[in-house]
C-alpha positions as CSV (number, residue, x, y, z in Angstrom):
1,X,4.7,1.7,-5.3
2,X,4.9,4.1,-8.3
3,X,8.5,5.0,-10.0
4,X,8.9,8.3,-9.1
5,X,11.1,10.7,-10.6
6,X,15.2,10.7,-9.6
7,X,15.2,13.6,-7.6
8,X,11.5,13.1,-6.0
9,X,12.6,10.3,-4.7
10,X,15.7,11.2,-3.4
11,X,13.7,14.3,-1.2
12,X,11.8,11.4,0.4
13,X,14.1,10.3,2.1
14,X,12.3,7.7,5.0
15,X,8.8,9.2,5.1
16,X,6.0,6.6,5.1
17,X,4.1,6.1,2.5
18,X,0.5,7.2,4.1
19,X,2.5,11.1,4.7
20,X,3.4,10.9,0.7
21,X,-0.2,10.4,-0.6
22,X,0.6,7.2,-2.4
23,X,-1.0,3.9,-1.7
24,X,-2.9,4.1,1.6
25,X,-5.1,1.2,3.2
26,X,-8.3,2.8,5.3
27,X,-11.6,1.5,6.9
28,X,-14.5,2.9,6.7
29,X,-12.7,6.5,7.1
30,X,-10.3,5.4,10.5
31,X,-6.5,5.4,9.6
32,X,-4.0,2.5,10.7
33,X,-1.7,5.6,11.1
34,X,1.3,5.9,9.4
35,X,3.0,2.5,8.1
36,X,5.9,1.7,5.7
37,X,6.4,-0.3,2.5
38,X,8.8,-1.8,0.2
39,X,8.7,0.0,-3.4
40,X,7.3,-1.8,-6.0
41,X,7.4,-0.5,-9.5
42,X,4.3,-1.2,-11.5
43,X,2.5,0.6,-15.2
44,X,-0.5,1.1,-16.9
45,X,-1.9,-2.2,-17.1
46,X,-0.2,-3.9,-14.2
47,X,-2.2,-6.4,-11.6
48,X,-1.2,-6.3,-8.3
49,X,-2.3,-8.7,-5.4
50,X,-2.9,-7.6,-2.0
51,X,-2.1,-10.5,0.3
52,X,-2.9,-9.5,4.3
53,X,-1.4,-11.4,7.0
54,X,-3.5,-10.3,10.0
55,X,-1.1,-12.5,13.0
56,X,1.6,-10.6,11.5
57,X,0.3,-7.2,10.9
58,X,2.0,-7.2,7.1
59,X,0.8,-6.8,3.9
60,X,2.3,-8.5,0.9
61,X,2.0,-6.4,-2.3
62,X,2.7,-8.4,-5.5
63,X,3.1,-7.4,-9.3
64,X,4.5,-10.1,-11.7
65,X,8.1,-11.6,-10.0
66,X,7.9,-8.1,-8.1
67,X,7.1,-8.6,-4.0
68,X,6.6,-5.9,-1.7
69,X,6.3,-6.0,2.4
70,X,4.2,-3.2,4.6
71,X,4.1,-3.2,7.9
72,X,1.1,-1.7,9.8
73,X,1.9,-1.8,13.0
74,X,-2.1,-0.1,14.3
75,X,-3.9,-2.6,12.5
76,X,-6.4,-4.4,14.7
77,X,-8.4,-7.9,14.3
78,X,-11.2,-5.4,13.7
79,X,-10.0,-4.1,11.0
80,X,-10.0,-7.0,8.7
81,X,-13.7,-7.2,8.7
82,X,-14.2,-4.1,6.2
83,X,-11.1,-4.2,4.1
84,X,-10.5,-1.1,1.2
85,X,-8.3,-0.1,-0.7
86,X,-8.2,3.4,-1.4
87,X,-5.8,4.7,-4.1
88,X,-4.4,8.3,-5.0
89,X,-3.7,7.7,-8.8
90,X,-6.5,8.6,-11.1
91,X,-8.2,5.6,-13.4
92,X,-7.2,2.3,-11.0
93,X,-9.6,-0.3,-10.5
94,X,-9.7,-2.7,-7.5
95,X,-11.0,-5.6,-7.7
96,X,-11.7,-8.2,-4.3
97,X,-11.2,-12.5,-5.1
């Protein structure tokens, strides 16, 4: 997830990420409800891979040596037929391999 600033940070405490407007996973408008992820600093210019693990309900978020686990505890074997990625951040492109 982005580097926010010190004290941004600090003032969120344990919420999840899909209550701080950040990086949120969605399907065809339906939510997975609200789910929790490692941080994971990336910048302008940085690639990250989406791995999904449907038997095990996580996602693995990587970017360069950087690894980062989310849990989604509502995701359903229906879900994984119209995967998106939605993101908050202005200018990002996604790009499905």
């Amino acid at each position: 997830l982005p580097r926010g600033l010190p004290q941004t940070v600090s003032s969120m405490g344990s919420k999840y990420i899909s209550e701080l407007g950040g990086w949120c996973i969605s399907r065809a408008g339906e939510s997975y409800g609200t789910w929790k992820c490692d941080r994971l600093p990336f910048a302008t210019g940085s690639v990250l891979e989406f791995d999904l693990d449907m038997s095990t309900k996580t996602l693995y978020v990587v970017c360069g040596k950087d690894r980062a686990v989310a849990h989604l505890p509502g995701l359903t074997e229906d879900d994984a037929v119209y995967p998106a990625v939605s993101m908050y951040y202005l200018n990002q492109k996604v790009t499905f391999v």
